[in-house]
C-alpha positions in Angstrom: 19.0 -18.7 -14.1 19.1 -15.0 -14.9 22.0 -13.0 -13.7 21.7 -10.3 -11.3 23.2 -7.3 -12.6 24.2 -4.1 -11.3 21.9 -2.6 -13.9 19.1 -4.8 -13.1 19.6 -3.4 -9.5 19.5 0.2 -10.8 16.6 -0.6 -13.0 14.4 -2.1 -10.2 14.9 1.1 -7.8 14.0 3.1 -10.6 11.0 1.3 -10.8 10.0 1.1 -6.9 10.9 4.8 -7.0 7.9 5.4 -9.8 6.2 2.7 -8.3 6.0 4.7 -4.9 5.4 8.2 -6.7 2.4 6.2 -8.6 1.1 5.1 -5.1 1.2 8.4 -3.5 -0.3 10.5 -6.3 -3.6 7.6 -6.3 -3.7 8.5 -2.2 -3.4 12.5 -2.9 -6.1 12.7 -5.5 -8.4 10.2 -3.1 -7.7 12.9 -0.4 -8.6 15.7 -2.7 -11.8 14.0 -3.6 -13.1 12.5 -0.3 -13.4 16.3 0.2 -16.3 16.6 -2.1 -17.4 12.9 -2.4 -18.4 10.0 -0.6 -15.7 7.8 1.2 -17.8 4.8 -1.0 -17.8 7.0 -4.0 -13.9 7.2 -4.0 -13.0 3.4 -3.2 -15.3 2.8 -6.3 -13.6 5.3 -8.5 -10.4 3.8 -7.7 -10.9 0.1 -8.1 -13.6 0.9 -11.1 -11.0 2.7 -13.4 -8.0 0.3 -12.1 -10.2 -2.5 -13.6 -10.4 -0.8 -16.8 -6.2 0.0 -16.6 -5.6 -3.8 -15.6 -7.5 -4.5 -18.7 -5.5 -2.9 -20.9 -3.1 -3.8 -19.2 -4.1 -7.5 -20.2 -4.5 -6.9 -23.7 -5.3 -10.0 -25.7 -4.4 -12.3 -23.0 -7.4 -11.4 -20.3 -9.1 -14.2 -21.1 -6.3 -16.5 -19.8 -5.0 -14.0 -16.9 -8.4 -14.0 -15.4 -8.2 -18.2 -14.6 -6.6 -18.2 -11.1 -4.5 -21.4 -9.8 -5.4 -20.1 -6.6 -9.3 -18.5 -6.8 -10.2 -18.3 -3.3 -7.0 -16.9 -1.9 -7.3 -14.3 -5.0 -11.1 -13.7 -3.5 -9.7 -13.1 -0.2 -6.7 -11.2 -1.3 -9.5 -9.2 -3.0 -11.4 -8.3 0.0 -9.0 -7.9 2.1 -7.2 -5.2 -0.4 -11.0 -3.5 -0.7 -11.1 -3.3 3.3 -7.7 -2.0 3.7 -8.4 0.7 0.9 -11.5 1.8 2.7 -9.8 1.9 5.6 -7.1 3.9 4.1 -9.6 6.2 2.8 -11.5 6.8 6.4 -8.4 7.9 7.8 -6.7 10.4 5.2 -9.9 12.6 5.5 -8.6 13.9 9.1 -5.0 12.7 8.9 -2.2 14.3 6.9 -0.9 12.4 4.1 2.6 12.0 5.5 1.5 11.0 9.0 -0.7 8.2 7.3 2.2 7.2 5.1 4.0 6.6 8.2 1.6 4.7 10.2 1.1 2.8 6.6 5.1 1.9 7.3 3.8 -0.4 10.2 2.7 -3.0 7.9 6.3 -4.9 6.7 7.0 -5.0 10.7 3.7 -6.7 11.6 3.8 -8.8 8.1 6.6 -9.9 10.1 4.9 -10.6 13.2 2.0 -12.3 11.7 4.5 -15.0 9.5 4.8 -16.7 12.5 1.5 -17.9 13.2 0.0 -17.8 9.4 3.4 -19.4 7.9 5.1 -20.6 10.6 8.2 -18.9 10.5 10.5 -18.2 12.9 11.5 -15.0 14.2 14.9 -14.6 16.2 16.2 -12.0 18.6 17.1 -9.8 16.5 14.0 -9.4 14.1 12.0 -9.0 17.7 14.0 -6.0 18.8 13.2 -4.6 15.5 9.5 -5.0 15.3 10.2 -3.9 19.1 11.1 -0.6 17.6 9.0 -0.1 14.8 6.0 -0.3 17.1 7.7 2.5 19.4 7.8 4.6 16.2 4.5 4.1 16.1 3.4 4.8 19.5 5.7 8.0 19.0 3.5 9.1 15.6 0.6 8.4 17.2 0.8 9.6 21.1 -1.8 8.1 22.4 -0.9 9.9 26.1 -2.3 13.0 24.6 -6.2 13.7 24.2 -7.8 12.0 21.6 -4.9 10.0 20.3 -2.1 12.9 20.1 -4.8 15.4 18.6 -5.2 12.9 15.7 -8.8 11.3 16.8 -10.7 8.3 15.3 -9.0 8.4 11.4 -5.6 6.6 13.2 -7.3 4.1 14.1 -8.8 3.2 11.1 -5.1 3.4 10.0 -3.9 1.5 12.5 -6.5 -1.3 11.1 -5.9 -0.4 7.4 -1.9 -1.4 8.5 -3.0 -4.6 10.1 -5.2 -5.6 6.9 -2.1 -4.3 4.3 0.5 -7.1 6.4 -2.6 -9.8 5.8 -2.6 -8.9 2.2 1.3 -9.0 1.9 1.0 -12.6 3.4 -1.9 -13.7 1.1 0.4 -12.3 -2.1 3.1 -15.1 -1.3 0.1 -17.5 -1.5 -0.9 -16.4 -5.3 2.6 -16.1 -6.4 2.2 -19.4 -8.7 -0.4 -16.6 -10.6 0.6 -13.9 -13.1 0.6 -10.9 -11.3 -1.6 -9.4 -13.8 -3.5 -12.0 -13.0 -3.7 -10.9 -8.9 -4.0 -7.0 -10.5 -6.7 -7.4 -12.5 -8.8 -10.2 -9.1 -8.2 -6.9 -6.9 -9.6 -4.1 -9.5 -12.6 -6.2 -10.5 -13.9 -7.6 -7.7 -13.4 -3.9 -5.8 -15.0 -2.4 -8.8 -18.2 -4.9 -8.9 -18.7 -4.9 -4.7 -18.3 -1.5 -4.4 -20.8 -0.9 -7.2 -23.6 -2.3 -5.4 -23.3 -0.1 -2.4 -22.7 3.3 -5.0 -25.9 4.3 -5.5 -26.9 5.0 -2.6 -23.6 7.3 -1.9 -23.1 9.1 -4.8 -23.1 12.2 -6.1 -22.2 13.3 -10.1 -19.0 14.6 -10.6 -18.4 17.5 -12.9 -15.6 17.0 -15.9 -13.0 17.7 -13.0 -14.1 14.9 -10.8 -14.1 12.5 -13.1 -10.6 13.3 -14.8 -9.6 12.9 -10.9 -11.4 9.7 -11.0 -9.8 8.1 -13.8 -6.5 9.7 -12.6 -7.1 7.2 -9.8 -7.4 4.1 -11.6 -4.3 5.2 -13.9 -2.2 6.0 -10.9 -3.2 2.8 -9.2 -3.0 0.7 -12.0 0.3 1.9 -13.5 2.1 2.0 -9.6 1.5 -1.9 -9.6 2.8 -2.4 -13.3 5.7 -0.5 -12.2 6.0 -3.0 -8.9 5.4 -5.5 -11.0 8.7 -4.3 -13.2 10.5 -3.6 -10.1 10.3 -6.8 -8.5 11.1 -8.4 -12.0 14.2 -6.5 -12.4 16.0 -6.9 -9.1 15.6 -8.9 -6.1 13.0 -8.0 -3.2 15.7 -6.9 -0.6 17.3 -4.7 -3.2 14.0 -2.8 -3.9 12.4 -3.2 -1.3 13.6 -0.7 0.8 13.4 1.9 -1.4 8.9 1.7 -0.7 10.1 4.7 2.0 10.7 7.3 -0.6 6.7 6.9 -0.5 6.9 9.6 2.7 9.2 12.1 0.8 6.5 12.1 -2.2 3.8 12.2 0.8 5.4 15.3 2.6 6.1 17.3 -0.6 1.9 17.0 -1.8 0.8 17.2 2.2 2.5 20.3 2.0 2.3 21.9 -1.7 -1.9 20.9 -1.5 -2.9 21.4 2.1 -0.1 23.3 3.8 0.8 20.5 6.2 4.3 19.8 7.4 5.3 16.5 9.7 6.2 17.7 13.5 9.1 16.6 15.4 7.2 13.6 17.0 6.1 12.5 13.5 9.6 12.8 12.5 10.8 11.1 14.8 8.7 8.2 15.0 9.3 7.8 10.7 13.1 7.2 11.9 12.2 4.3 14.3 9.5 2.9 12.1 12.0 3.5 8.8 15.0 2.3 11.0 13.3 -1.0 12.1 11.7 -1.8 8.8 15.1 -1.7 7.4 16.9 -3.4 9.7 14.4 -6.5 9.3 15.2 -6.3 5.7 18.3 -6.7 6.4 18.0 -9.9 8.4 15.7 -11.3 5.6 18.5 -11.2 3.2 21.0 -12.4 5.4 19.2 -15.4 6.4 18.1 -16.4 2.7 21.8 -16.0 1.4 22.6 -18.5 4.8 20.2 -20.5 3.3 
């Protein structure tokens, strides 16, 4: 049995830090470009250069990492990744990044939530008051007792949906974990790249030499952010890094603002506390009750 160190520890929040920072820049640049392209244009530039990342990535072995102990789950991990990405996508075009990032926060509470019917788990008290909560976080970010969803329209909704699909996906990951995660990496990247490939044509326009360096800067920022989780997770235990996935709304606020000149208000704010708060707190109760185990 390996021994958890305390540099292990530091090692893996290093890497959930870069992990996150990774993961942020890939949603930036897919803001940037859903400005001048296709909302089908940009989920295929993401998944199609993350295939050829996860390839590298691979290296001599992708012959073996592409047999799956677990094909259909990886199928339906796959689609439900592709949904949730599309979803994603929908609702940053209207949304600011830091307000999506922290309806995005939603999904650890209702992965949560949905263990108890998909895995049969059982959730105490405790864990209820602090998905109780996280879901008034959300109903503070959101607002829905102002006009058109506190001024924020149709894209939170897609949101909302892309955070529901994002908890499903979680749970499916625990289902594949016999697999090499370069293994699940490179299930997700191909199969978004090939379904999204068919539908293309009909969406797409050419990108000049800056689009598609912000294309491929997609695929290298998605691929490398879950080589890094991969890392992090390998260094240190989950509730250890864990946690640290909310630095993903400081790296949010800083481009939301440096980019498009938006700032979080004091609802949004508020409601990251709660959501942050109750995520953390359920964290908490994981690792208590596994080390009562």
């Amino acid at each position: 049995m390996a021994v958890d160190t305390h540099e292990d520890r530091t090692a893996g929040i290093l890497w959930m830090l870069a992990t996150m920072f990774c993961f942020i820049t890939l949603d930036a640049i897919m803001k940037h470009l859903l400005e001048s392209y296709s909302l089908v244009q940009v989920t295929w530039g993401r998944f199609f250069f993350a295939t050829i990342v996860a390839a590298l990535a691979c290296g001599r072995r992708i012959s073996a990492l592409a047999v799956s102990r677990a094909p259909k789950q990886q199928a339906l991990r796959s689609v439900v990744l592709m949904s949730t990405t599309g979803l994603f996508n929908a609702g940053i075009r209207t949304i600011p990044l830091a307000t999506a990032t922290t309806i995005m926060f939603l999904s650890p509470i209702l992965v949560t939530l949905l263990s108890i019917p998909l895995l049969g788990e059982k959730v105490r008290l405790r864990r209820w008051i602090g998905m109780l909560i996280g879901f008034t976080g959300a109903v503070i970010v959101v607002r829905p007792w102002q006009e058109g969803l506190g001024g924020l329209g149709l894209g939170v909704l897609f949101l909302l949906a892309a955070a529901f699909l994002n908890a499903n996906y979680q749970i499916i990951t625990r289902k594949v974990r016999l697999d090499d995660p370069l293994t699940s990496l490179l299930y997700t990247a191909a199969a978004g790249a090939i379904v999204t490939s068919l539908m293309v044509p009909w969406f797409w326009t050419w990108p000049d030499v800056t689009g598609w360096l912000m294309f491929a800067l997609c695929g290298l920022a998605g691929g490398l952010g879950h080589l890094f989780l991969i890392r992090a997770f390998r260094a240190a235990p989950a509730s250890v890094v864990a946690p640290f996935s909310y630095s993903s709304l400081v790296w949010a606020t800083l481009y939301g603002f440096v980019v498009w000149g938006d700032w979080p208000d004091m609802w949004t704010w508020a409601g990251a506390a709660l959501i942050i708060g109750s995520g953390l707190y359920i964290y908490h109760r994981e690792r208590m009750r596994h080390e009562d185990r």
